[in-house]
MOPAC internal coordinates of N, CA, C and O (Angstrom, degrees):
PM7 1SCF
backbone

  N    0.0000 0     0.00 0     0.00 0    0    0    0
  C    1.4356 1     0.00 0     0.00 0    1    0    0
  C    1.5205 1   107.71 1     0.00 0    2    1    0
  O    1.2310 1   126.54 1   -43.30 1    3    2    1
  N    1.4555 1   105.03 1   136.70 1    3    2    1
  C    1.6601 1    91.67 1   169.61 1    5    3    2
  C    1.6447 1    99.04 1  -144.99 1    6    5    3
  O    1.2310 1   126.69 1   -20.03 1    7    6    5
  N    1.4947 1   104.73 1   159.97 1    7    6    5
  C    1.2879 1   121.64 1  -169.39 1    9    7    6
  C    1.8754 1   114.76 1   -96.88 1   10    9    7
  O    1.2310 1   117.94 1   -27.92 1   11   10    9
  N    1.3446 1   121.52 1   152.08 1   11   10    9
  C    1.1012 1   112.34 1   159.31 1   13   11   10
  C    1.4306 1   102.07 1   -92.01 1   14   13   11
  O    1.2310 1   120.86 1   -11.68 1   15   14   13
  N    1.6134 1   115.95 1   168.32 1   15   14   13
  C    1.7043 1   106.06 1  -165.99 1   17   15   14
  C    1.3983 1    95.32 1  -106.72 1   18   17   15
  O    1.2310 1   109.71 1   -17.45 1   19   18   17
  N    1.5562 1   136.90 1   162.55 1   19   18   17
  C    1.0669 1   149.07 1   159.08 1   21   19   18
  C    1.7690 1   106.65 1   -61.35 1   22   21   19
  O    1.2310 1   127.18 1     1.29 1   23   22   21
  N    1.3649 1   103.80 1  -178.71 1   23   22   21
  C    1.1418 1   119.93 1  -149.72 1   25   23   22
  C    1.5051 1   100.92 1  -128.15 1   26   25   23
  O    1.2310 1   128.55 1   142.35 1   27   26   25
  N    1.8014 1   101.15 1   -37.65 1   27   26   25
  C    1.3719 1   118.74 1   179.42 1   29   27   26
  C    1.2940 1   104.64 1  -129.20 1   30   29   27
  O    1.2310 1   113.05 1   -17.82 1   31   30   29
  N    1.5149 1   130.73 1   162.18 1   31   30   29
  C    1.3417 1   127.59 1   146.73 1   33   31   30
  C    1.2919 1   117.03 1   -67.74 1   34   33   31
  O    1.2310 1   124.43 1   -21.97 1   35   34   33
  N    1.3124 1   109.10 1   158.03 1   35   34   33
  C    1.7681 1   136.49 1  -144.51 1   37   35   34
  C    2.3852 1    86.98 1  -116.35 1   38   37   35
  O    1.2310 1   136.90 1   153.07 1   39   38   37
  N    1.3532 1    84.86 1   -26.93 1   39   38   37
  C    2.0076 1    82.82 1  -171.18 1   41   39   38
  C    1.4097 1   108.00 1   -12.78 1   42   41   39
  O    1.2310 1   126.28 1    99.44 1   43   42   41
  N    2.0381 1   105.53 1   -80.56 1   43   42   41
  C    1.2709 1   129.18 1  -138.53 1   45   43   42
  C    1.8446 1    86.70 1   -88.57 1   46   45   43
  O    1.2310 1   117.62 1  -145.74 1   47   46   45
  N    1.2365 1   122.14 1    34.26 1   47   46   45
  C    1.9500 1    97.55 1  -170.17 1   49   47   46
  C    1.6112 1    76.68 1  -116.19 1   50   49   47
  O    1.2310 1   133.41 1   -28.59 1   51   50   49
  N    1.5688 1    91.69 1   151.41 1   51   50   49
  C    1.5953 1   122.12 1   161.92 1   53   51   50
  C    1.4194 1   102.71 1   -42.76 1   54   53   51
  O    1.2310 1   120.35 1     1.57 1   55   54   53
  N    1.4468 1   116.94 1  -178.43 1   55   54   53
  C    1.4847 1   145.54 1  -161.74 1   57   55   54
  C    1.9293 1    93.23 1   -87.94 1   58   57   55
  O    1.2310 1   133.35 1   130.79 1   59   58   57
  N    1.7758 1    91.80 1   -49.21 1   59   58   57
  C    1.9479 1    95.05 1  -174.44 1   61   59   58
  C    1.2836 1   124.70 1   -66.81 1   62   61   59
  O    1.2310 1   129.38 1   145.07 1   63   62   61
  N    1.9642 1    99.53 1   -34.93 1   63   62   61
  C    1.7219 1    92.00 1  -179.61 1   65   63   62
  C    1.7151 1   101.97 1   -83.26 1   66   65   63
  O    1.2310 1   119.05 1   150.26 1   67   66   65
  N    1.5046 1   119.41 1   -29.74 1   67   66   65
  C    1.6185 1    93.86 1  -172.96 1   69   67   66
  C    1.7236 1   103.39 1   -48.39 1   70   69   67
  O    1.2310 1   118.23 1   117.55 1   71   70   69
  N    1.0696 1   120.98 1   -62.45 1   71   70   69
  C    1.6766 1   146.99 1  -162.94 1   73   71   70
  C    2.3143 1    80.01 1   -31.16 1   74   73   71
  O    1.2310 1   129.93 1   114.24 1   75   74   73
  N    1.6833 1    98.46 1   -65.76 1   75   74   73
  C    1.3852 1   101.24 1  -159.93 1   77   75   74
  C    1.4994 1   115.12 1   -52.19 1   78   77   75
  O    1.2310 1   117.50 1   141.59 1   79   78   77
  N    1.8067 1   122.36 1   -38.41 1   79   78   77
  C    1.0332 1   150.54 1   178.83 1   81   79   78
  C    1.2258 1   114.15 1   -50.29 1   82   81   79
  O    1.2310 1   122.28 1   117.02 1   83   82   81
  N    1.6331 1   113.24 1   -62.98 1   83   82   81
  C    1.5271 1   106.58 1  -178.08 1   85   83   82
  C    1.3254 1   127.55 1   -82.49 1   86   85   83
  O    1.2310 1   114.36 1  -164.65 1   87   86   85
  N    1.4869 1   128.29 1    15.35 1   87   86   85
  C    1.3634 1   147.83 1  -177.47 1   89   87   86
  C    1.3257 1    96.38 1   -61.95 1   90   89   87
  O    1.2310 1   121.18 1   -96.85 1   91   90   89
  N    1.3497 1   115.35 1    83.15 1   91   90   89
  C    1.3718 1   104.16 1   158.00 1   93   91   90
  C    1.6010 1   126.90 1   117.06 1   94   93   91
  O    1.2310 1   134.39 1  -165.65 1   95   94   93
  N    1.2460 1    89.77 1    14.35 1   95   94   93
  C    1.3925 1   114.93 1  -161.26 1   97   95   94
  C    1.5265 1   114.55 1  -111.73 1   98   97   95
  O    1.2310 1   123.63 1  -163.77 1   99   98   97
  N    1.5384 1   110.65 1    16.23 1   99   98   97
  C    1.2694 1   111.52 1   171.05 1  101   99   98
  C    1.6456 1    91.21 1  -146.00 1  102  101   99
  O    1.2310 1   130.89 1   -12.82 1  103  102  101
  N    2.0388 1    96.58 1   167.18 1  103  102  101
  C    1.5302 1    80.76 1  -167.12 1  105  103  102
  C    1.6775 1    84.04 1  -156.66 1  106  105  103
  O    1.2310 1   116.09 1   -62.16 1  107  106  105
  N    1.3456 1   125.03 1   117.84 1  107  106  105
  C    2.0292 1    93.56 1   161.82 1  109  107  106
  C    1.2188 1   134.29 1  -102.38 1  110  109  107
  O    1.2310 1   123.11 1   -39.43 1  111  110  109
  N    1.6458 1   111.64 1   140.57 1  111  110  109
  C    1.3373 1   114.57 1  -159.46 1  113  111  110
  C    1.3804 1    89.75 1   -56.06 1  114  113  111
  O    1.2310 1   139.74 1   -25.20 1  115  114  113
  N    1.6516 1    79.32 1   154.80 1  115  114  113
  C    1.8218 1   106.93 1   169.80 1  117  115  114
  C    1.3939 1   124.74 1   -71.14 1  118  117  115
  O    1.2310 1   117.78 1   167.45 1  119  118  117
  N    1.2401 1   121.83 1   -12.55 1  119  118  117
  C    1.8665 1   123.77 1   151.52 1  121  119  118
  C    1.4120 1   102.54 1   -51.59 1  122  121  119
  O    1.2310 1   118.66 1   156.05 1  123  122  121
  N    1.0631 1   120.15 1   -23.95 1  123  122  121
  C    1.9052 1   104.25 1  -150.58 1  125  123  122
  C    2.0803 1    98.36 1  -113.38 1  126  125  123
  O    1.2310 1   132.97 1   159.99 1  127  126  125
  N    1.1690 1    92.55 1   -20.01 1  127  126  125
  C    1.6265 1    93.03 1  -163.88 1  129  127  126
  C    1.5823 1   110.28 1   -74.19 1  130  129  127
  O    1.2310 1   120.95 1  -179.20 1  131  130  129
  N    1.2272 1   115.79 1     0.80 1  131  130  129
  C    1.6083 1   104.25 1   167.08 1  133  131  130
  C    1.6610 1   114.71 1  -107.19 1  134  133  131
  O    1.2310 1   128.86 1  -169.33 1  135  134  133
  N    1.6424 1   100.53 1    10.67 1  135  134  133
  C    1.6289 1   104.42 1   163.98 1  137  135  134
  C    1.1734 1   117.65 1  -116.78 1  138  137  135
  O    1.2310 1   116.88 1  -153.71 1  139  138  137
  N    1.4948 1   123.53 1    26.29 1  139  138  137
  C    1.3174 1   143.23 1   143.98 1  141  139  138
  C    1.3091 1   124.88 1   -84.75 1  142  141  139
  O    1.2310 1   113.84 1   171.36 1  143  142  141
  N    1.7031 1   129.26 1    -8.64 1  143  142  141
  C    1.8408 1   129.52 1  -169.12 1  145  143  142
  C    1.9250 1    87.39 1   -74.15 1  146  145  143
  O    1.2310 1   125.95 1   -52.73 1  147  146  145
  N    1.4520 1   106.17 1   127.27 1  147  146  145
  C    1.3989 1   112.07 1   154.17 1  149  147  146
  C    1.5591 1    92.65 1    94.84 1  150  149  147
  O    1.2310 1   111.34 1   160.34 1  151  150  149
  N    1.2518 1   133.90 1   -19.66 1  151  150  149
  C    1.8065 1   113.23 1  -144.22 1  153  151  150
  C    1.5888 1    94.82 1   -95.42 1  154  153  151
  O    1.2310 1   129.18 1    -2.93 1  155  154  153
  N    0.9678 1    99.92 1   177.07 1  155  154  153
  C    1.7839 1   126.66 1  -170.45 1  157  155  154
  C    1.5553 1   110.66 1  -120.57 1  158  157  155
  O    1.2310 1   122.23 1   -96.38 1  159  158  157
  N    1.5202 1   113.33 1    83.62 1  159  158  157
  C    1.1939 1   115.72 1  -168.36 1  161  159  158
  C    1.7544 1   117.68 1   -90.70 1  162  161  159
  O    1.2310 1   110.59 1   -40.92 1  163  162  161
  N    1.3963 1   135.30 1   139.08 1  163  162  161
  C    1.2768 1   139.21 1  -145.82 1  165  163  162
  C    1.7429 1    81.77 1  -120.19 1  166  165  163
  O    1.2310 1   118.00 1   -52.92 1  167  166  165
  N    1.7582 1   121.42 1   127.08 1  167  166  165
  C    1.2969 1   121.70 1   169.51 1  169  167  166
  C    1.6796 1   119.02 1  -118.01 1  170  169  167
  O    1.2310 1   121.00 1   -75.47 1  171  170  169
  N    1.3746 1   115.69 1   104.53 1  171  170  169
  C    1.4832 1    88.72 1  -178.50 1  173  171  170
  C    1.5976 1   100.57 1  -108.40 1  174  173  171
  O    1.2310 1   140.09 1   -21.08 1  175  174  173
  N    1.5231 1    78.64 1   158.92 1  175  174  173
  C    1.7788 1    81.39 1   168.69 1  177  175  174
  C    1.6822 1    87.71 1  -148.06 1  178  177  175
  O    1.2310 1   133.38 1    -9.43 1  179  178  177
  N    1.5895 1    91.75 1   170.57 1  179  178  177
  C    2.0006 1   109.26 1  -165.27 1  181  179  178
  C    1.5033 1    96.97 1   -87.71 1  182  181  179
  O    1.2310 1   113.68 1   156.61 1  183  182  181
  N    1.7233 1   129.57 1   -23.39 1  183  182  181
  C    1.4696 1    94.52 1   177.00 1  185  183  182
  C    1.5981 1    92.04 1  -179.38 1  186  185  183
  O    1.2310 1   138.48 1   -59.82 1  187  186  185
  N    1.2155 1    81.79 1   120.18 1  187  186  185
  C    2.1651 1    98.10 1  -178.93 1  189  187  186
  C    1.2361 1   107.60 1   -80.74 1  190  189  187
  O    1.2310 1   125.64 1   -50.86 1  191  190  189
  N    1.0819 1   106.78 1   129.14 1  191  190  189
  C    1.8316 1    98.69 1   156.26 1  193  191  190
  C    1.3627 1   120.86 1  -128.59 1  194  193  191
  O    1.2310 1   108.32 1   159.23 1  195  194  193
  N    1.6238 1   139.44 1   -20.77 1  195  194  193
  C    1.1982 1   139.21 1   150.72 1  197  195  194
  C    1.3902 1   126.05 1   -77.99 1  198  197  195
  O    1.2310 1   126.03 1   140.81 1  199  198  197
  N    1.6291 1   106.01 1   -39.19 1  199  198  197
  C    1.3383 1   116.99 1  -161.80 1  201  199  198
  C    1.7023 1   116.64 1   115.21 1  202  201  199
  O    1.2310 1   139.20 1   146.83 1  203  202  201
  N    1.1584 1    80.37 1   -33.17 1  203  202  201
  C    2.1958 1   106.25 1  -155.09 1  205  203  202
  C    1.9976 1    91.49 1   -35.23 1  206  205  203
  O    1.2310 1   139.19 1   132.96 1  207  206  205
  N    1.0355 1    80.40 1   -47.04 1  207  206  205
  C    2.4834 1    97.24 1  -166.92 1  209  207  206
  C    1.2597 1    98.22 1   -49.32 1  210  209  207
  O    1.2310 1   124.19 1   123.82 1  211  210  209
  N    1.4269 1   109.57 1   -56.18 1  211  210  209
  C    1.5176 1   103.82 1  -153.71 1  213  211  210
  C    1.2361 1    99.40 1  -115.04 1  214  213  211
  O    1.2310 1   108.43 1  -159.34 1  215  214  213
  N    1.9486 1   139.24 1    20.66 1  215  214  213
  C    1.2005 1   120.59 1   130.74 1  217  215  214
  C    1.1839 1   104.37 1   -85.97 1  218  217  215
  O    1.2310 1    86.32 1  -135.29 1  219  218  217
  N    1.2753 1   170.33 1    44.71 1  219  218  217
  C    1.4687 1   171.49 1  -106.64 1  221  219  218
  C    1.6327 1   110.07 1   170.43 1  222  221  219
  O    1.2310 1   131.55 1   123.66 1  223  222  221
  N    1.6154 1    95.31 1   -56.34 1  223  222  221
  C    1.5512 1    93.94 1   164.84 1  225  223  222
  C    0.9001 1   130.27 1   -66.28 1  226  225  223
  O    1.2310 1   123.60 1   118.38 1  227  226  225
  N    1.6218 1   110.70 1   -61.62 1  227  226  225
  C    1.5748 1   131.56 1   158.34 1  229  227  226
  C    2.0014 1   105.53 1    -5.82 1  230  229  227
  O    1.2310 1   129.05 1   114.23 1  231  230  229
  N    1.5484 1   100.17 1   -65.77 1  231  230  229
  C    1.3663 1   100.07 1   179.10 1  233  231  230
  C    1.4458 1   120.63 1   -56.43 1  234  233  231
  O    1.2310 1   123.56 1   113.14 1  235  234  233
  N    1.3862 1   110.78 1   -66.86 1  235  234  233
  C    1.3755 1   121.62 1   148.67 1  237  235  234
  C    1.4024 1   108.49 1     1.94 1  238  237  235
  O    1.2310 1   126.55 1    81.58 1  239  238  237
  N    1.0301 1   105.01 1   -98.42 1  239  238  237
  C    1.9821 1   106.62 1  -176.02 1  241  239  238
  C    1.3317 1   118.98 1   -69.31 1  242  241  239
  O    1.2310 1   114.14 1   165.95 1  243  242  241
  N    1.1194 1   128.70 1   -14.05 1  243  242  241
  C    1.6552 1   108.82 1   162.34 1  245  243  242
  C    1.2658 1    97.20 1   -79.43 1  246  245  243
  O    1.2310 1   110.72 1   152.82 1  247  246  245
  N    1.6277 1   135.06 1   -27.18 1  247  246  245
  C    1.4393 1   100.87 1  -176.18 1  249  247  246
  C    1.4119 1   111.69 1   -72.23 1  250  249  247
  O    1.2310 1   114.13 1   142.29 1  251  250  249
  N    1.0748 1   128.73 1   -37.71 1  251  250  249
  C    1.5991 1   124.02 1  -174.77 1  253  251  250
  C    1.5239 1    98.51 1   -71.31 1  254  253  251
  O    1.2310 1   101.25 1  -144.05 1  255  254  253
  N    1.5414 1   151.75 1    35.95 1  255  254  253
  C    1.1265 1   150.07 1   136.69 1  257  255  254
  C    2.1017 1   103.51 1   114.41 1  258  257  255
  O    1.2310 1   133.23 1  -157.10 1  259  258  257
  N    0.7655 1    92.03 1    22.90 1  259  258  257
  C    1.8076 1    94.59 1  -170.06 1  261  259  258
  C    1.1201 1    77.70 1   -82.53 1  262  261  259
  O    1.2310 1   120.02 1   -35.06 1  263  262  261
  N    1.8072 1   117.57 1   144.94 1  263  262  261
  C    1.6291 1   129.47 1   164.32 1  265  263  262
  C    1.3645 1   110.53 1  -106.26 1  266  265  263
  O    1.2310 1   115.88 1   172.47 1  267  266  265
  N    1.4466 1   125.43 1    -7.53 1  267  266  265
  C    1.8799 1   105.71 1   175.87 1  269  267  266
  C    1.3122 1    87.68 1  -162.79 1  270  269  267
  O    1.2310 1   122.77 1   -67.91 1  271  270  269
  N    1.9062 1   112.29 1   112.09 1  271  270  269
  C    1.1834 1   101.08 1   155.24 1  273  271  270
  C    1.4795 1   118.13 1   -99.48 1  274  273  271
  O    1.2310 1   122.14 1   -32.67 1  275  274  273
  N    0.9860 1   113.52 1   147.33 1  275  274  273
  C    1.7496 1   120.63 1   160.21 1  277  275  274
  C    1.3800 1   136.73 1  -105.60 1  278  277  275
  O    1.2310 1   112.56 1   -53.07 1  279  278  277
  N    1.7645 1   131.65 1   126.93 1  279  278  277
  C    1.0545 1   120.55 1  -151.49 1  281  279  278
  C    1.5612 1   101.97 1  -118.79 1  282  281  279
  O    1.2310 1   120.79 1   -44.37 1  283  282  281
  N    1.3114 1   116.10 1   135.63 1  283  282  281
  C    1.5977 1   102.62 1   179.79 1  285  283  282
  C    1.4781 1    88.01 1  -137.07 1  286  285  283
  O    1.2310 1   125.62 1   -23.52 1  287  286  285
  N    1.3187 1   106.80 1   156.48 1  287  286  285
  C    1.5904 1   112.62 1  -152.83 1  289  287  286
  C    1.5821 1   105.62 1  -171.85 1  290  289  287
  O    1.2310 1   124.56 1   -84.97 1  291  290  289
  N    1.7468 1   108.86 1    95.03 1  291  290  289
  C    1.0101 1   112.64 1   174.32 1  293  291  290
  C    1.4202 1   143.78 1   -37.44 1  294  293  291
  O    1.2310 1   101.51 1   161.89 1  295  294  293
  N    1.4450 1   151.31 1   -18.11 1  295  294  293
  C    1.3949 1   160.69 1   122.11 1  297  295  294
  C    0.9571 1    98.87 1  -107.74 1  298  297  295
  O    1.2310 1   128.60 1   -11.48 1  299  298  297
  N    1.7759 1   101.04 1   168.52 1  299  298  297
  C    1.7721 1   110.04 1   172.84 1  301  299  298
  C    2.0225 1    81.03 1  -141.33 1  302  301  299
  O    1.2310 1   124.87 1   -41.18 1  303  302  301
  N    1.2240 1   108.25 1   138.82 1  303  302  301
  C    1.5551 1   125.12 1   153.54 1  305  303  302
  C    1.0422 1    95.12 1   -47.15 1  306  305  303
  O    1.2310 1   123.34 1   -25.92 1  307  306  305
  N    1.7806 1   111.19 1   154.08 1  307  306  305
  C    1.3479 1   130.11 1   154.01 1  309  307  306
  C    1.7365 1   123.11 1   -60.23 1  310  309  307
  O    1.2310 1   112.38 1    -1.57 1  311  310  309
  N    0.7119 1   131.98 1   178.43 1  311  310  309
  C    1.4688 1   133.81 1   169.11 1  313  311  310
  C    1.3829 1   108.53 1  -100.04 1  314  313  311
  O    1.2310 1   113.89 1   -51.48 1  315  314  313
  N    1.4832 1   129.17 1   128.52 1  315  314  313
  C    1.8512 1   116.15 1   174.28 1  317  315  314
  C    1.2997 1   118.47 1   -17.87 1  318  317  315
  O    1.2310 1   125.94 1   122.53 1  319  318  317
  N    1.3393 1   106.20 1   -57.47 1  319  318  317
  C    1.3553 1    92.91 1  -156.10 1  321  319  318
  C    1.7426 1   107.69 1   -89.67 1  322  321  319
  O    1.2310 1   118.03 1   179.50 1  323  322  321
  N    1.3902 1   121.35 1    -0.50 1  323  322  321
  C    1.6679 1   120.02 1   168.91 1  325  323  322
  C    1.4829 1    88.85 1   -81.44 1  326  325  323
  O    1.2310 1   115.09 1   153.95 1  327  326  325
  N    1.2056 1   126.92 1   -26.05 1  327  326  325
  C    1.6584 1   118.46 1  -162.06 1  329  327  326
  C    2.1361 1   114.99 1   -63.54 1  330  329  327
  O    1.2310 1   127.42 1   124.68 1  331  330  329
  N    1.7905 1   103.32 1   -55.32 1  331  330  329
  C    1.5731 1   105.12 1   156.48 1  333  331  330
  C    1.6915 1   108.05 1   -54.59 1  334  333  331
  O    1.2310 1   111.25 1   128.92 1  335  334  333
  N    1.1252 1   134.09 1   -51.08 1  335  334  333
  C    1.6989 1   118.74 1  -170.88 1  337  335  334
  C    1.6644 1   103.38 1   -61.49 1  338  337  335
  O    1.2310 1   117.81 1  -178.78 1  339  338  337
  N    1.0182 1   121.78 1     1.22 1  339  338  337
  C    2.0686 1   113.67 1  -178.46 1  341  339  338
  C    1.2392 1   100.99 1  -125.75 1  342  341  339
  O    1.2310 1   111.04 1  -174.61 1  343  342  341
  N    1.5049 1   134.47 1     5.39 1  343  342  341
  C    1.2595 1   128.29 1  -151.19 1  345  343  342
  C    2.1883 1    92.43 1   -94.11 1  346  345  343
  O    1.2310 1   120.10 1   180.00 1  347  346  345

């Protein structure tokens, strides 16, 4: 899988623009996409905070034929509003 890169950081954006932002922003080369039909792909990343990345891929590879991805993802940010209840 590979990404086109942003322009800006994604940190400080709401839940809607990350979601709007990463539309499209990953892509897999066409060498690789006929050893994705059927497979069960494992995604980690070091730390979620919308979701937006790794439902993005998720899409990403089931569309090119992947049947189960799985995401494991070392921390996740709080959500705003869990963020004032721990503060």
């Amino acid at each position: 899988m590979k990404r086109y890169h942003h322009t800006q950081h994604q940190a400080n954006e709401n839940r809607t623009n990350r979601q709007i932002a990463i539309q499209d922003m990953f892509y897999i080369h066409p060498q690789y996409q006929g050893q994705l039909e059927s497979a069960s792909v494992i995604v980690f990343d070091d730390v979620m905070t919308s979701g937006a990345t790794l439902n993005e891929i998720a899409r990403i590879l089931k569309d090119n034929g992947v049947s189960r991805v799985i995401n494991w993802v070392l921390l996740r940010t709080l959500r705003p509003s869990q963020r004032s209840e721990h503060v």
